[in-house]
Structure formats: C-alpha cells, structure tokens
N, CA, C and O of each residue as an XYZ file, in Angstrom:
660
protein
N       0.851     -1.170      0.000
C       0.000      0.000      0.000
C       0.901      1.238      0.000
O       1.844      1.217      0.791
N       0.774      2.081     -0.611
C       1.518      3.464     -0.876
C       1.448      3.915      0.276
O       0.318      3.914      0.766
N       2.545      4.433      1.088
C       2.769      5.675      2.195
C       1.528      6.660      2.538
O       1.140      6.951      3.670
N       0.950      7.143      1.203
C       0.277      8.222      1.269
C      -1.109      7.829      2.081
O      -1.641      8.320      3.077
N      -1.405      6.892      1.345
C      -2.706      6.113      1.844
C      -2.991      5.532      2.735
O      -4.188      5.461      3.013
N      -1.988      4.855      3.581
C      -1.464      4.852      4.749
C      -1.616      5.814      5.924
O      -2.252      5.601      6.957
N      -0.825      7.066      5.548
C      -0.875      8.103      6.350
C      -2.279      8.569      6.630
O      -2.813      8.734      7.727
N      -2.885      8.792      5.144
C      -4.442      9.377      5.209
C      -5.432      8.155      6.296
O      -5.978      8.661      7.277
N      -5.579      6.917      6.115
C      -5.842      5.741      6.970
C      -5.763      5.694      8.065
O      -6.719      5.312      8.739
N      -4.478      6.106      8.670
C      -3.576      5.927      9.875
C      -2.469      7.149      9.946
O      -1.357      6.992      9.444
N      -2.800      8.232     10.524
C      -2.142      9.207     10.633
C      -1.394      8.918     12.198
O      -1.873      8.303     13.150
N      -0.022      9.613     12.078
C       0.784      8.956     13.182
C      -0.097     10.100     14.323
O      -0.103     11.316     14.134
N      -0.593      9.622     15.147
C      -0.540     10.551     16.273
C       0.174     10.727     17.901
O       1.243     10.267     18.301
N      -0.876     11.592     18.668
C       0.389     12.242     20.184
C       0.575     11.339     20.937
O      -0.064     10.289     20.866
N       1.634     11.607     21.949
C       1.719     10.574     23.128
C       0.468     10.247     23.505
O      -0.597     10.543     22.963
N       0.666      9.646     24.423
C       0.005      8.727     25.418
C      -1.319      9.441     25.712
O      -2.357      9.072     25.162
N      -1.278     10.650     26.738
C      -2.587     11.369     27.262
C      -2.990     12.141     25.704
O      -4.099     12.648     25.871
N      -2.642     12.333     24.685
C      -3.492     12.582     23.226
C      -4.125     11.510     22.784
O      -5.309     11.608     22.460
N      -3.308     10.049     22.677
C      -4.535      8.935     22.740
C      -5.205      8.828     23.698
O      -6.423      8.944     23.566
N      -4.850      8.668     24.495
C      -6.386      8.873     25.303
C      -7.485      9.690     25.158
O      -8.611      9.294     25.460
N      -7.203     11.114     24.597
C      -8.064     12.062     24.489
C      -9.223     11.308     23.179
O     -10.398     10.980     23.012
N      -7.639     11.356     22.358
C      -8.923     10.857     20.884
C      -9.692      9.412     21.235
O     -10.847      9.239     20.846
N      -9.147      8.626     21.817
C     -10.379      7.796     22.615
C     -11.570      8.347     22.706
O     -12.558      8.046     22.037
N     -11.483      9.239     23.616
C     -12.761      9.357     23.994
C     -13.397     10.467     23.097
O     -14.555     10.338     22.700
N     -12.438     11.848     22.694
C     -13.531     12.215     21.422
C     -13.930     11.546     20.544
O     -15.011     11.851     20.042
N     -13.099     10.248     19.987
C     -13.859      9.065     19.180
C     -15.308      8.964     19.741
O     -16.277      9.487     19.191
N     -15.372      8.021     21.233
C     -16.624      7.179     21.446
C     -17.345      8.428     21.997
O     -18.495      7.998     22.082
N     -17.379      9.531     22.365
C     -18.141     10.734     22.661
C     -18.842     11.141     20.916
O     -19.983     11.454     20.578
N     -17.780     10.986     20.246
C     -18.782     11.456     18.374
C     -19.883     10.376     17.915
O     -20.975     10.565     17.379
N     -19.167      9.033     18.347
C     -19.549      8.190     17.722
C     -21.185      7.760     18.190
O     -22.125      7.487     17.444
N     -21.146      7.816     19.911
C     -22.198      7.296     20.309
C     -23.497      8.628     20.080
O     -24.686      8.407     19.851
N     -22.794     10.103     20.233
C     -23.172     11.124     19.248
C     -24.626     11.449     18.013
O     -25.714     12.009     17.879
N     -23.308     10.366     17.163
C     -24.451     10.210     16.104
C     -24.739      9.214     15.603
O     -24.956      9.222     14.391
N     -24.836      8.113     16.282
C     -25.523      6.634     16.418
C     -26.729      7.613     16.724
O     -27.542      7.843     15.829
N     -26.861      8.206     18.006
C     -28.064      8.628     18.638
C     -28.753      9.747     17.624
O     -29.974      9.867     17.520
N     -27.627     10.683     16.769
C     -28.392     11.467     15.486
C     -28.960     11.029     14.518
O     -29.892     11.538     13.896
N     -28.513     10.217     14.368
C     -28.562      9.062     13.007
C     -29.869      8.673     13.419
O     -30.772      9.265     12.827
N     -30.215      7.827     14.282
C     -31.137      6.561     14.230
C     -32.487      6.913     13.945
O     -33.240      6.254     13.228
N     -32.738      7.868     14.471
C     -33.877      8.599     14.337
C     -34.622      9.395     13.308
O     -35.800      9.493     12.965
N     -33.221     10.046     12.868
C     -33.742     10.713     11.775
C     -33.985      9.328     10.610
O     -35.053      9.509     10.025
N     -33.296      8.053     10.149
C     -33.703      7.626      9.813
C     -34.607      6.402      9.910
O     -34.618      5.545      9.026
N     -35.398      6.339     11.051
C     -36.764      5.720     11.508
C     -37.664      6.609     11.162
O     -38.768      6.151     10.867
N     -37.456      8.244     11.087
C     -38.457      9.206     10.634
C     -37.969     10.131      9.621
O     -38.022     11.350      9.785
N     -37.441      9.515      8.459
C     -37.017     10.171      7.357
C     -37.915     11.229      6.814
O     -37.649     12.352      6.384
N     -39.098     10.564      6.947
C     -40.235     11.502      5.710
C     -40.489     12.797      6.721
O     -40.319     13.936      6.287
N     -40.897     12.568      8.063
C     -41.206     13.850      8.613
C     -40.025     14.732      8.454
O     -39.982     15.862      7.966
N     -38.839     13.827      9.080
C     -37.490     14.745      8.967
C     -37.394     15.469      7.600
O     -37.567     16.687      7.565
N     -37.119     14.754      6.449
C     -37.076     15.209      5.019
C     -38.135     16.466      4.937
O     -37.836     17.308      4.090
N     -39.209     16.687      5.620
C     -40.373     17.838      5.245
C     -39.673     18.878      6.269
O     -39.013     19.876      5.980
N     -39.981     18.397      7.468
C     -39.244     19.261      8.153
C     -37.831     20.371      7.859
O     -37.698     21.486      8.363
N     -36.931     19.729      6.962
C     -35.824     20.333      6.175
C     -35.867     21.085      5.207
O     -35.125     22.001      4.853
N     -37.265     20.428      4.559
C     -37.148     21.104      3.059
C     -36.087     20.032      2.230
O     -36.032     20.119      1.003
N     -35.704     19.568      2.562
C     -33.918     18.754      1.432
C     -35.137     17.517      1.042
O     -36.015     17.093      1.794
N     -34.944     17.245      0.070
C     -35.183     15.712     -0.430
C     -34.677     14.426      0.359
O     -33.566     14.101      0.776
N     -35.892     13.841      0.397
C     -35.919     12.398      1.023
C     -34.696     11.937      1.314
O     -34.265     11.687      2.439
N     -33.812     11.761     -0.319
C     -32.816     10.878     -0.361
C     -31.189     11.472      0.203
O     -30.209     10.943      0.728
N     -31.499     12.637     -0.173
C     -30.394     13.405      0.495
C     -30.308     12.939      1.889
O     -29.460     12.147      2.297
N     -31.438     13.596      2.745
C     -32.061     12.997      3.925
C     -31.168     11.205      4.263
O     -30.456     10.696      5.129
N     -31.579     10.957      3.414
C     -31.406      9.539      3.917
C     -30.172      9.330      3.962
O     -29.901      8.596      4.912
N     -28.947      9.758      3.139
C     -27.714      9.673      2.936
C     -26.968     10.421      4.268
O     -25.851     10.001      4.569
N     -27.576     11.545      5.089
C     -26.849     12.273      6.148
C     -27.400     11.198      7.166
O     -26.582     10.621      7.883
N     -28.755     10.895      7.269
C     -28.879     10.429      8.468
C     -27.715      8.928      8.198
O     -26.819      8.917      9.043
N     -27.660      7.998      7.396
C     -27.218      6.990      7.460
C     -25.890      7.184      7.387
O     -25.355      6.115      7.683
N     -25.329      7.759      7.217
C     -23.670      8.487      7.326
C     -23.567      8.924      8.524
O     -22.416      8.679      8.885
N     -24.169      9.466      9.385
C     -24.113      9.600     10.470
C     -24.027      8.396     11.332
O     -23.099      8.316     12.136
N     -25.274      7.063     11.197
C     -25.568      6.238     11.761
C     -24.470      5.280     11.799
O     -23.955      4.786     12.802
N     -24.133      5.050     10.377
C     -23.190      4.199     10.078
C     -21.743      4.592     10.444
O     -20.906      3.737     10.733
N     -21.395      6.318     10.417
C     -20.084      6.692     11.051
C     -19.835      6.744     12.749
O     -18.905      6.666     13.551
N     -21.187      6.913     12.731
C     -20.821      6.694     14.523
C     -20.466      5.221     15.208
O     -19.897      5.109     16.294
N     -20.937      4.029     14.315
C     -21.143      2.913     14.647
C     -19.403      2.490     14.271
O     -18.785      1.953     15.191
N     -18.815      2.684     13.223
C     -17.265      2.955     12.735
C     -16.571      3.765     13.727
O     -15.412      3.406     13.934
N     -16.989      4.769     14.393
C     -16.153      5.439     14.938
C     -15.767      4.722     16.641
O     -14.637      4.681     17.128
N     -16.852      4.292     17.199
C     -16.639      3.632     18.471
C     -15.060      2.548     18.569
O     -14.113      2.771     19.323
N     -15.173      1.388     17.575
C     -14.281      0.427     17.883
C     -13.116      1.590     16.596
O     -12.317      0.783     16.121
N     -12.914      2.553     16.179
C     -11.952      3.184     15.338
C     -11.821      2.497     14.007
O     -10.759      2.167     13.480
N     -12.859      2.348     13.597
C     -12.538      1.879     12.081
C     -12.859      2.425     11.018
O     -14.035      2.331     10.668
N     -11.851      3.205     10.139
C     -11.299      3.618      9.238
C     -12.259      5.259      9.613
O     -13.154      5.784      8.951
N     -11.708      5.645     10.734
C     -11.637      6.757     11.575
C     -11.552      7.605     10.506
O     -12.667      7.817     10.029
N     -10.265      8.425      9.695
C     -10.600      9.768      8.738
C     -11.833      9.641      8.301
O     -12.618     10.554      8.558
N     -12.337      8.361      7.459
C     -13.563      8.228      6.357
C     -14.934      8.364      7.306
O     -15.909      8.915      6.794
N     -15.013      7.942      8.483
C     -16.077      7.799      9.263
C     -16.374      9.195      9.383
O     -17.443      9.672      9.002
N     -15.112     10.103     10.096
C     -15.357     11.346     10.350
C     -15.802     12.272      9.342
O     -16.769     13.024      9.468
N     -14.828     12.159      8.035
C     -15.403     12.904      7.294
C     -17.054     12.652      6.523
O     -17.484     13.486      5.726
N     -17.749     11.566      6.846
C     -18.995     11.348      6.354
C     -19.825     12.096      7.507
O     -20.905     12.477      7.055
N     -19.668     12.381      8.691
C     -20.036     13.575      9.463
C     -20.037     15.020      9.232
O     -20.991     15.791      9.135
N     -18.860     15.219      9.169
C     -18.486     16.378      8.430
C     -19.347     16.650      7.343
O     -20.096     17.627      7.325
N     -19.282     15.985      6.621
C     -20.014     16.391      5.469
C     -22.079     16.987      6.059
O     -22.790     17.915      5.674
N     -22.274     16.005      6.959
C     -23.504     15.856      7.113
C     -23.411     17.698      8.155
O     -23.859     18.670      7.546
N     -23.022     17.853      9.127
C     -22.402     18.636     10.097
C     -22.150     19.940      9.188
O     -22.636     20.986      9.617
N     -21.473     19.982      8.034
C     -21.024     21.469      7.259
C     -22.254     22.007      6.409
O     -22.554     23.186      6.220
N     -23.080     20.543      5.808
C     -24.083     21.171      5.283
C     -25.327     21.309      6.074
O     -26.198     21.564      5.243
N     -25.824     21.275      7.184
C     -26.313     21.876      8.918
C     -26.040     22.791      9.128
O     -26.907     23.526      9.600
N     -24.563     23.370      8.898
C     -24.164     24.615      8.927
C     -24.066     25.488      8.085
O     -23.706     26.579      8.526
N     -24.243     25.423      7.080
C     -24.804     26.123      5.904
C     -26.313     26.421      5.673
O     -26.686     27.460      5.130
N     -27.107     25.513      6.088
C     -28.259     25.588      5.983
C     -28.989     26.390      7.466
O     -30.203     26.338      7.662
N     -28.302     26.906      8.153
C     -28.702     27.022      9.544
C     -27.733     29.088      9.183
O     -28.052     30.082      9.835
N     -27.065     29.086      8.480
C     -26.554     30.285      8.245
C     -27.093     31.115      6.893
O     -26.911     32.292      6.581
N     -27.763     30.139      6.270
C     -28.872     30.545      5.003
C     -30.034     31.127      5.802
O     -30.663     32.103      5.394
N     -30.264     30.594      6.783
C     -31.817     30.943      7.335
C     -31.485     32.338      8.306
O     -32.305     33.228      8.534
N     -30.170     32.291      8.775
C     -29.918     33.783      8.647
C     -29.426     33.958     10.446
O     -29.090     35.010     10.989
N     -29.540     32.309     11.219
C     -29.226     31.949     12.341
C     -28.384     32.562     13.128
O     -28.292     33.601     12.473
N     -27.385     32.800     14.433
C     -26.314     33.232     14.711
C     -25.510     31.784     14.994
O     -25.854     30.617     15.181
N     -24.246     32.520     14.922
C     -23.166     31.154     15.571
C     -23.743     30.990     16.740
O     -24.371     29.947     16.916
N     -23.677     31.831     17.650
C     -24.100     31.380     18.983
C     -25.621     31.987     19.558
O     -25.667     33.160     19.928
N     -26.349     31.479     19.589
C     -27.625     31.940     20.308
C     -27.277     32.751     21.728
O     -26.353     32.545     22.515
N     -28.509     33.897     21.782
C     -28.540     33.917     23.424
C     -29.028     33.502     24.745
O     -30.164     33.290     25.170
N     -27.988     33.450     25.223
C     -28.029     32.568     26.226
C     -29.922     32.562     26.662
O     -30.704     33.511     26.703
N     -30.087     31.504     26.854
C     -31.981     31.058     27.081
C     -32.297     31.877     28.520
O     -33.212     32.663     28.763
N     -31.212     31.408     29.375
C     -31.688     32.315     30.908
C     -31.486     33.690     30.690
O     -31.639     34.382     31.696
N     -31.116     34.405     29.423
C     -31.332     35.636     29.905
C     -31.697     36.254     28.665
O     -30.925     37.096     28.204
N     -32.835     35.947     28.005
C     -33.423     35.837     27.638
C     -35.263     36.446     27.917
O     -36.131     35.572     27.921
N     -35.510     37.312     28.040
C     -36.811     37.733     28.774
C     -38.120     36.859     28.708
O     -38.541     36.509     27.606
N     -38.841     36.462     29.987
C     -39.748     35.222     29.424
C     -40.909     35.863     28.786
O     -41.563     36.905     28.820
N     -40.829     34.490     28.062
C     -42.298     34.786     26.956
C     -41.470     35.178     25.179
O     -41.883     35.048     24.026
N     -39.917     35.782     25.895
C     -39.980     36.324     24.038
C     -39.638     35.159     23.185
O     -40.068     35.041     22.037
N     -38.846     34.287     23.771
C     -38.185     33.247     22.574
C     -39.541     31.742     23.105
O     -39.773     31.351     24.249
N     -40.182     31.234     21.766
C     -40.507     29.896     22.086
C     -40.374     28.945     20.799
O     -41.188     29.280     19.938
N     -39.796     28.153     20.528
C     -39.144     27.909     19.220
C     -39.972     26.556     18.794
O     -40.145     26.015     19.886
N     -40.385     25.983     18.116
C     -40.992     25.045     17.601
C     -41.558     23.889     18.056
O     -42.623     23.410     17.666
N     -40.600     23.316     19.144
C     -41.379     22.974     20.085
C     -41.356     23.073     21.594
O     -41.217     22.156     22.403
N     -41.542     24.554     21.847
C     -41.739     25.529     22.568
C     -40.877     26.101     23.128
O     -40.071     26.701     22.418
N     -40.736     26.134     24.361
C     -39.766     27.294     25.221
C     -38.542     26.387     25.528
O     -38.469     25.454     26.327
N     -37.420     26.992     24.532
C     -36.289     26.193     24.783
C     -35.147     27.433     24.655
O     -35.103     28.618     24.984
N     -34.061     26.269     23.846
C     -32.832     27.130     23.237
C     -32.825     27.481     22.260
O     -33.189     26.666     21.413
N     -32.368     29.049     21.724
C     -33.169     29.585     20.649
C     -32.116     28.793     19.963
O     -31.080     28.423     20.515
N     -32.570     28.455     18.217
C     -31.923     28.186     17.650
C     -30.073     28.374     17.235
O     -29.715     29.382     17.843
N     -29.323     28.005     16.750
C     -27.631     28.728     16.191
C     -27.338     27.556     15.696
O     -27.846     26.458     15.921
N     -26.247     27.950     14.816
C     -25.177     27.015     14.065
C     -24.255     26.608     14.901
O     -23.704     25.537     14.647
N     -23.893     27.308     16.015
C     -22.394     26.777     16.593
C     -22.362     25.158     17.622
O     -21.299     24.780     18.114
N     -23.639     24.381     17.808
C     -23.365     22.851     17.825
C     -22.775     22.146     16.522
O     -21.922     21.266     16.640
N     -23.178     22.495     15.464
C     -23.023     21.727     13.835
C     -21.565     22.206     13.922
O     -20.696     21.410     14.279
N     -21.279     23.417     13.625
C     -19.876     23.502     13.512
C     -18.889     23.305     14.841
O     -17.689     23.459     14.610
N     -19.190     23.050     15.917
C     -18.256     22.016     16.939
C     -18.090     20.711     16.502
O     -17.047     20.150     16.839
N     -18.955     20.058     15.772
C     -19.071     18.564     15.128
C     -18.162     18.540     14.077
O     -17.477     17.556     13.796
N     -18.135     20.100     13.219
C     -17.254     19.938     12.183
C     -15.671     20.167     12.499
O     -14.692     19.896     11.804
N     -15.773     20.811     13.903
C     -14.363     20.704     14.413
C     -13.624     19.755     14.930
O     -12.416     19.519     14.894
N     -14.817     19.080     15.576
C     -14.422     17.466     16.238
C     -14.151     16.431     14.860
O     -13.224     15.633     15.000
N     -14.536     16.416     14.187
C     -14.610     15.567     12.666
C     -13.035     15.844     12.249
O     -12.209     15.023     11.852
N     -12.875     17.355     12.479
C     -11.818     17.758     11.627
C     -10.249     17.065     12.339
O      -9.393     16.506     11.653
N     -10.173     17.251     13.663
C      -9.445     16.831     14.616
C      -9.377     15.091     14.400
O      -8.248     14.604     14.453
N     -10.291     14.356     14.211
C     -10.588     12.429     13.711
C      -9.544     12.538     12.597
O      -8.394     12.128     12.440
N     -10.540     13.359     11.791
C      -9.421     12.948     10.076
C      -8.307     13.352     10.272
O      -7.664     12.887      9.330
N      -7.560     13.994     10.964
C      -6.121     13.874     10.561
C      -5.484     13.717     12.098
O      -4.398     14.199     12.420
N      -5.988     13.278     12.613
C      -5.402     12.732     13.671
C      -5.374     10.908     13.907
O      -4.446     10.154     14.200
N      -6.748     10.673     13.643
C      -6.931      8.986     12.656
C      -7.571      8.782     14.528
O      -7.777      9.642     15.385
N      -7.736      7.119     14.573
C      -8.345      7.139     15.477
C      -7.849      6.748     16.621
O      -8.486      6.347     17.595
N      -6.321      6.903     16.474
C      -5.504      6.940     17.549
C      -4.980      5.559     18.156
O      -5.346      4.598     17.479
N      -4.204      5.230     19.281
C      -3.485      3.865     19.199
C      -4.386      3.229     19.927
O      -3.848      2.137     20.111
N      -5.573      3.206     20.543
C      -6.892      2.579     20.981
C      -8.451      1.951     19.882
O      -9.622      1.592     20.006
N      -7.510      2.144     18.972
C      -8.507      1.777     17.662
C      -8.402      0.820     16.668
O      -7.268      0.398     16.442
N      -9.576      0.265     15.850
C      -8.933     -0.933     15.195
C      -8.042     -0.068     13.949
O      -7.141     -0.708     13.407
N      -8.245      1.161     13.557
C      -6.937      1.313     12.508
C      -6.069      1.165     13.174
O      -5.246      0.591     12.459
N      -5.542      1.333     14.381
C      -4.206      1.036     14.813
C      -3.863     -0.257     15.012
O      -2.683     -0.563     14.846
N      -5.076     -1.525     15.509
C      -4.394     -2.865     14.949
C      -4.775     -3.311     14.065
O      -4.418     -4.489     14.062
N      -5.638     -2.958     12.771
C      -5.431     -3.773     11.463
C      -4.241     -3.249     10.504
O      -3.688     -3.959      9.664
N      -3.918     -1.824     10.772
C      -3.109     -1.071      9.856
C      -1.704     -1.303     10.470
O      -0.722     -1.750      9.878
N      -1.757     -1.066     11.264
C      -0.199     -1.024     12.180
C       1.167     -1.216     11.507
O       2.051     -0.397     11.256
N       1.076     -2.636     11.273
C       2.027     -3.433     10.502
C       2.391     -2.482      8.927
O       3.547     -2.231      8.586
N       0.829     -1.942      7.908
C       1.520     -1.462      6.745
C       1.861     -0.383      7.245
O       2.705      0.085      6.480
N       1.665      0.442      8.272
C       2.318      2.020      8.547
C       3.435      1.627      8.846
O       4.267      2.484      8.549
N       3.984      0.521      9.406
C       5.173      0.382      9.891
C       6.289      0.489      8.823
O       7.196      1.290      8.597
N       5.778     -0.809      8.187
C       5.931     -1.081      6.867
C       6.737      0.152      6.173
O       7.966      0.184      6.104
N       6.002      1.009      5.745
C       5.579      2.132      4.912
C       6.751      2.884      5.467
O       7.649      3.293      4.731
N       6.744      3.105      7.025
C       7.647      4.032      7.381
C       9.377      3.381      7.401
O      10.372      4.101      7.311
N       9.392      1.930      7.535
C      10.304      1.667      7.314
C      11.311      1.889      6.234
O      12.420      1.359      6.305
C-alpha cells in the first residue's frame, strides 16, 4: 500500500494522554451520532419535510451519520467515518446560516420570558455553533486517525510500519 494512503488511513498521532483524548472524542462522536442518526432515519419523511432537502439526500446524512458513529466507536477507518459527518455537520451549517441563524444563540436564561418559544416551545433559541463544533471534532478524527486505541491502529499497524520503514 503506498505511504500516502497509509498516512491518510492511519495518521501517526500524540503521546500517550493525546490517545487517550482521541479515545474518547472518538466514542463521545460516535455514540453522538448513532443517537443522530437513528432517528432521523426511523423518521425520514417527517425529517425530510421538516428540512425542506429531499428524502434521499435525507437519507444519505442520516445513514452516514448512523453508520459513522457505529465505525467510529471500535476506530474503524476513523478519517472516512469522520469525514462522512463532516459532510452531514457542514451542510447543517450552511443551511442554519442561510436561514440567517447566529453562531451562537442567546443565552436562554437571559433571555426575557415569553420572548423566545421555538418550535417545540420554550427552549434554546436556535444557532449554528453545535453543527460547527461537530465539524471541528470531525476535523481533529481525520487527521489525527483514530488513535493507538482503535482498530486502525491494529489492522493497519504493521503497513504504517511497513511504509515508514
């Protein structure tokens, strides 16, 4: 297998307490959007209306989600998992900055009661800046890989070694 592909696969990453970290931002994304995923596709059609986006589009974020979170827990093939988030996560954030949203909402407690009640009712006003933390956490997976607690690190191991040898 070429070096390059390798690296992109299995990117070398930090000591010891950095794997650990990406551990757990792994199974913190993953279980994430198992839980984003599942739902939206058990309720595609409402979800899909609810969006405005077409069914199938629909169906491709939620199951990229479902299916990357389910990849991301035991670390398998960590960049690709993440970036099928990402993808789902950047266009959330585009669509949430079309409608004219802020990065960050204001804060709900201070907030005067009665003015904000959002769709289904008195909550947190809407913003983009959860979607794009996802796209930061995604971004940090892909090129960090899924660290030495993951199966890219024992199915790949040997060709990175390989490679670097």
């Amino acid at each position: 297998m070429d070096i390059a592909i390798v690296e992109v696969l299995v990117p070398t990453g930090p000591g010891l307490p950095g794997q650990i970290a990406l551990l757990v931002l792994r199974l913190f994304v993953g279980v994430a959007f198992i839980r984003h995923g599942w739902p939206k596709l058990r309720n595609l059609k409402t979800w899909s209306t609810a969006m405005k986006t077409p069914e199938w589009l629909c169906f491709l974020s939620a199951a990229s989600m479902w299916g990357a979170g389910i990849a991301l827990i035991p670390g398998l093939l960590t960049p690709l998992a993440a970036l099928a988030i990402l993808v789902s996560m950047a266009y959330a954030c585009v669509l949430e900055i079309v409608l004219g949203l802020p990065f960050i909402a204001p804060d709900p407690y201070q907030i005067p009661e009665g003015d904000y009640a959002g769709p289904m009712g008195v909550g947190e006003p809407p913003s983009w800046e959860k979607a794009a933390m996802y796209v930061v956490m995604c971004l940090v997976l892909m090129t960090c890989g899924g660290g030495l607690f993951s199966l890219d690190n024992l199915l790949i191991a040997d060709l990175v070694q390989a490679a670097i040898s």
